[in-house]
N, C-alpha and C positions, 0 to 999 in steps of 0.2 A: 504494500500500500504506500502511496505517496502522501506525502506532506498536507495536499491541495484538496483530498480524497476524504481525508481523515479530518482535518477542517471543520469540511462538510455535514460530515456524519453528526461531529460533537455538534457544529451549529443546532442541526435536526433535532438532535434526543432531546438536549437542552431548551429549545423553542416547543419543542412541545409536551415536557413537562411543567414549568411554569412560564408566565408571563415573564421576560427581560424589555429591558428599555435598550439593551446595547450588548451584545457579547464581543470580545475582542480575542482573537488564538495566536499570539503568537509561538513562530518557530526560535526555539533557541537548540537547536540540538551541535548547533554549529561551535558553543561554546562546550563542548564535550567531549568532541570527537576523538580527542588524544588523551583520554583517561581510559584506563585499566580495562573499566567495566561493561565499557562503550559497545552496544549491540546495533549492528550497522543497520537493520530495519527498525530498530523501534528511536521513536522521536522524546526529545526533552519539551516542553509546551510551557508557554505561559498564558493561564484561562483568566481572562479580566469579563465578570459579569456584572450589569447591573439590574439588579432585581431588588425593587421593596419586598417580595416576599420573601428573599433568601436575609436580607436585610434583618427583617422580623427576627429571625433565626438566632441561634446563638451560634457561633463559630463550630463550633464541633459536630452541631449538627446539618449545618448549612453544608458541610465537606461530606458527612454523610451520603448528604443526599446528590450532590455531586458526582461522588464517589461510585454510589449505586448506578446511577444513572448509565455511565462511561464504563461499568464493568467489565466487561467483553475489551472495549477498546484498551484498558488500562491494564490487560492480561495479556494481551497481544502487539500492541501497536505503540503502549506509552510506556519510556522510560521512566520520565517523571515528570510532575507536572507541578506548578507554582498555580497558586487558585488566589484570586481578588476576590473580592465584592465589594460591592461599593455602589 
């Protein structure tokens, strides 16, 4: 899977689990590449979302549910990921 593919995806699951005003993905896998652990198909992301109802949330559970969501993709496809809200 490519970068642009997976994007995608996460936009999707995410839009329609709850209302956002904005999601933002970026690609950071570029700042990785030359560590140890570095797995050439899975990506590094940074997920900037803005939702009042993740807002609501407390922190732990707002990543929860995140987390849940992206399951599949973050057993396969994500190294790691940086989560905002805001």
């Amino acid at each position: 899977m490519d970068i642009n593919s997976l994007n995608l995806i996460i936009e999707k699951k995410i839009s329609q689990s709850f209302f956002c005003k904005n999601i933002t993905i970026e690609d950071k896998t570029y700042l990785h590449k030359k560590h140890k652990g570095h797995e050439k198909n899975k990506f590094h992301i940074k997920l900037i979302i803005q939702s009042d109802e993740l807002l609501k949330m407390n922190r732990i559970d707002s990543t929860k549910k995140i987390y849940k969501i992206l399951d599949h993709e973050l057993k396969y496809y994500i190294h790691s990921i940086e989560l905002l809200v805001n």
